[in-house]
Each structure stands twice: as C-alpha cells, then as structure tokens.
C-alpha positions as CSV (number, residue, x, y, z in Angstrom):
1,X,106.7,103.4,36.5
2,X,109.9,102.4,38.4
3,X,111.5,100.2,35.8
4,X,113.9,102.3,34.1
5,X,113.2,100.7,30.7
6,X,110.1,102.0,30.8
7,X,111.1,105.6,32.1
8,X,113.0,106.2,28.7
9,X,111.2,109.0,27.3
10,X,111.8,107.7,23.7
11,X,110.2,104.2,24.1
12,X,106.1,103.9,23.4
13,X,104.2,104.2,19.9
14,X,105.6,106.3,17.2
15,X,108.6,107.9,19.7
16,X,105.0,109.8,21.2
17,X,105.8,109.2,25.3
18,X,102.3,109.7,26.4
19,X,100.1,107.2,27.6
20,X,96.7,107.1,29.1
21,X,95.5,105.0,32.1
22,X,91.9,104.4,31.8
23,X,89.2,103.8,34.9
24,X,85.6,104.1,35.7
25,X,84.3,107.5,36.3
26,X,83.0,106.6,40.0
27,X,87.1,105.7,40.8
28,X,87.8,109.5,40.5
29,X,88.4,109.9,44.1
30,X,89.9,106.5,44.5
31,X,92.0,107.8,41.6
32,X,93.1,110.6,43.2
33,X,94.3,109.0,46.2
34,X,96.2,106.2,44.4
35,X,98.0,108.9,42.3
36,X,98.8,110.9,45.3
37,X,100.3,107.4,46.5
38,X,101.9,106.7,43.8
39,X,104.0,110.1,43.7
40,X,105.2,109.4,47.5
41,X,106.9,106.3,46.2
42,X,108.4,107.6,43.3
43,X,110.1,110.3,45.4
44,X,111.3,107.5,47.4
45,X,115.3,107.3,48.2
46,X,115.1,104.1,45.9
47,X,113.8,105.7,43.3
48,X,114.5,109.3,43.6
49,X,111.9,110.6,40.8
50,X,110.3,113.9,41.2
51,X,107.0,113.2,39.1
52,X,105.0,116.5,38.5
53,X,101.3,115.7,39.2
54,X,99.0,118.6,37.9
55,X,95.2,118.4,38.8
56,X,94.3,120.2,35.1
57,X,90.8,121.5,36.2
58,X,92.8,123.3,39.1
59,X,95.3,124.8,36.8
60,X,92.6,125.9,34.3
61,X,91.0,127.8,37.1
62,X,94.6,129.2,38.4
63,X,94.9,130.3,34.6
64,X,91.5,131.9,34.9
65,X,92.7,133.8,38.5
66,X,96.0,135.4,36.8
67,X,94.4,136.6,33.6
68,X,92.5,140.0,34.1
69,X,89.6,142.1,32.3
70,X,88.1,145.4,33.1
71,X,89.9,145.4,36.5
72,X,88.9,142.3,37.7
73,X,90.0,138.8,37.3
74,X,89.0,136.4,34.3
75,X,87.3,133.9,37.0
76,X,85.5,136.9,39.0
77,X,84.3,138.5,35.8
78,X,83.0,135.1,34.4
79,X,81.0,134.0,37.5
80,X,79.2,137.2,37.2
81,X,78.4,136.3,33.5
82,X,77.1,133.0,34.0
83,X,74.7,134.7,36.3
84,X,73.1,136.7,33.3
85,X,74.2,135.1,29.9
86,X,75.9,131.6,31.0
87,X,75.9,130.3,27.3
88,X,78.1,133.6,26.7
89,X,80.3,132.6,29.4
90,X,81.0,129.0,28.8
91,X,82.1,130.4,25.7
92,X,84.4,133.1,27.4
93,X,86.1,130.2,29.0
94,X,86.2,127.7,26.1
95,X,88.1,130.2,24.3
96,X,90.9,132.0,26.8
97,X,91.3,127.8,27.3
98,X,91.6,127.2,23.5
99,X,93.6,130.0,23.4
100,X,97.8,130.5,23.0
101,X,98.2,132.5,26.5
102,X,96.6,129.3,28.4
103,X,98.8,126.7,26.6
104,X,102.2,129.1,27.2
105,X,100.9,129.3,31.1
106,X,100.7,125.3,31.0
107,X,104.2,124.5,29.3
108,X,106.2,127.3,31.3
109,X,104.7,125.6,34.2
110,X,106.0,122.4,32.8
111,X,109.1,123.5,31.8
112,X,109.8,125.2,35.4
113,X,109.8,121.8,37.0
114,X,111.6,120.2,34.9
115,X,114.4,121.9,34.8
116,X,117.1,121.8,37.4
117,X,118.7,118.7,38.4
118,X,118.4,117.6,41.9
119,X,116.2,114.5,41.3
120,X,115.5,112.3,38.2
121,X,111.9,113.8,36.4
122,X,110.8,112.0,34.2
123,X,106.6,111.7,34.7
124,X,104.2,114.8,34.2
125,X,101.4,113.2,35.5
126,X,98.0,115.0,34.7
127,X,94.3,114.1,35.9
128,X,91.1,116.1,36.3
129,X,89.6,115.9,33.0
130,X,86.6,114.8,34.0
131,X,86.0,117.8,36.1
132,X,87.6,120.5,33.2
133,X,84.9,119.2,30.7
134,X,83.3,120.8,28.3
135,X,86.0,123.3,28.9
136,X,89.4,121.6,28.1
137,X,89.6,117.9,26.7
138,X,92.8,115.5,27.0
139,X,92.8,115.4,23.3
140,X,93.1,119.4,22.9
141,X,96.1,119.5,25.5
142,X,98.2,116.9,24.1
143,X,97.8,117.8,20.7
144,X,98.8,121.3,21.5
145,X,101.4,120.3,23.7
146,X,102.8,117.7,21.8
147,X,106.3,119.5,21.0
148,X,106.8,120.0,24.5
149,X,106.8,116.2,25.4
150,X,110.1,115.0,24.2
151,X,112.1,114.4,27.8
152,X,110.0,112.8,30.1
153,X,106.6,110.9,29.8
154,X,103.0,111.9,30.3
155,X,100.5,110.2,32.3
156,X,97.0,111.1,31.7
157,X,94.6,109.6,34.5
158,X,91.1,109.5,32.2
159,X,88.0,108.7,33.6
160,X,86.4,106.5,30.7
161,X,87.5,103.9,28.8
162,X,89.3,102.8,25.6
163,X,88.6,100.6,22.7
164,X,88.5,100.3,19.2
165,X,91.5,102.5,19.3
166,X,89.3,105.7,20.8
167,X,89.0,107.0,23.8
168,X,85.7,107.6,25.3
169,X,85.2,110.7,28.6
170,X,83.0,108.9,31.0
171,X,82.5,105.8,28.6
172,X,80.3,108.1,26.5
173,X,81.9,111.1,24.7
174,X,84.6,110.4,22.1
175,X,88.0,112.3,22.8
176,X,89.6,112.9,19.0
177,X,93.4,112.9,18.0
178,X,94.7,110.1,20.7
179,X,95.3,107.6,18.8
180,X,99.0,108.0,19.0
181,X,98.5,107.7,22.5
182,X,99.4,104.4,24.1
183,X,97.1,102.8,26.4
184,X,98.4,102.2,29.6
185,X,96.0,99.8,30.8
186,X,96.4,97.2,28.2
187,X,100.5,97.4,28.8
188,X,100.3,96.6,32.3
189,X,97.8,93.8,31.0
190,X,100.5,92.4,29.0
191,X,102.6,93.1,31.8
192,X,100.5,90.9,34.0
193,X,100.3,87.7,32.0
C-alpha cells in the first residue's frame, strides 16, 4: 500500500479503485490488529499517508445514536423493540441502513477526511462486516457509494473468501454486485511470485 503505483486511485479493474482482502472469519481479531498496524506505518514520516480506517458495524450503530424517534434515540427505541417484536426491529434497522440518510451520514463522513491537505489520503479502509450482518453487506455500501470513490482507494477487510469471481461472508453467504471489485489477495499473490 506504500508503492505509489499502486496508490493511483485510477489503476485496478474497470477504473473501479476498490479492492477486497479476503481472510478466515476466526482472523477477525488478528485482522483488526494488523490493520490497526498497518495504519501506524502508513502515517509514518516515510510515507506520510493519512488512511481513514472505519470499523462499519461501529458507524452503523453511531448512525443509529444520532437519528431520533418519539424523543428517544433510533438505537434506544430499537433495543426496546427487539424485546417485544425483534423480527419488527431487525427490519427497523435494515431499512434506516438501506436508507438515503445513512449513506449521506457515511460519505459526509468520508468526504470530511478527505478533504484538507496536510497529509497524502489516499486509503478508506473499511472492516466489520462480519459483525454489521444481516444489517449492512459490503456489496450494498459499495454499490451505493460507488460515485463517491473516484480519489483515493477502498480497502474492504472481508471475513470469507473469494472464488469463481464471488465473494462469499464467512465462506458461506454469497455478497452480490462485487465483481467489479478487485481481489486483493490474489494481487499480492502475483506480487509474491
């Protein structure tokens, strides 16, 4: 993620600068910490990139806490739902998450950071899929997001795998529409050789 060939938002399948790194669902923690690690020496004086790492299950919920209903927040008024009618509620959530307010919180968030100029940004790195499902999939984000990644490249940390062009949540559940994704696993295979 240091080579500045690879940096270039325009390079990667069909001008689409996202790509998806892969790994087994029981490396989520392990994940974590390497991305956490990862981000420290990007920031590094050598490198001087200022990569904005979003846990998405954490920003759905911060969505959630900042939308309100009948006096109370969104979060608060769901947890008492799921107490009486949690069929009713996952749907609450599925569809504020589906909905236009959540995907203008998530891009003005975006945006925000990556304006400004004091150090190169170039990564939005996003994991925490795993933990946002059935609520939000990596397939619904990008697709809806899609206009917003033109100048800088998305990392998506997905715990499953990929193969016969399809991505598959905890090696089990296909994820639709990320085909125009590239996988990152099998360019730093290439890499490798």
């Amino acid at each position: 993620m240091a080579d500045r060939g690879f940096q270039e938002p325009r390079t990667g399948n069909l001008f689409f600068p996202a790509y998806i790194f892969t790994y087994p669902p029981d490396q989520e923690y392990e994940i974590r910490e390497q991305i956490g690690l990862l981000s420290g020496k990007l920031k590094r004086p050598n490198h001087y990139l200022d990569c904005l790492v979003l846990n998405i299950y954490h920003e759905l919920i911060d969505f959630l806490k900042s939308e309100s209903f009948a006096g109370k927040s969104i979060f608060d008024s769901v947890l008492e739902k799921e107490k009486e009618d949690p069929e009713r509620a996952f749907l609450w959530v599925r569809n504020k998450l589906q909905s236009e307010k959540f995907i203008k919180y998530f891009t003005q968030k975006v945006k925000k950071h990556f304006q400004g100029e004091t150090e190169k940004k170039v990564y939005l790195i996003l994991y925490g899929f795993g933990s946002s499902f059935p609520y939000l999939r990596a397939s619904e984000l990008l697709k809806k997001t899609e206009q917003l990644i033109k100048d800088f490249k998305v990392i998506v940390f997905y715990p499953g795998s990929y193969s016969d062009a399809k991505y598959s949540l905890f090696g089990i559940l296909d994820d639709d529409n990320m085909y125009r994704a590239n996988n990152l696993n099998r360019q730093l295979g290439e890499l490798a050789k």
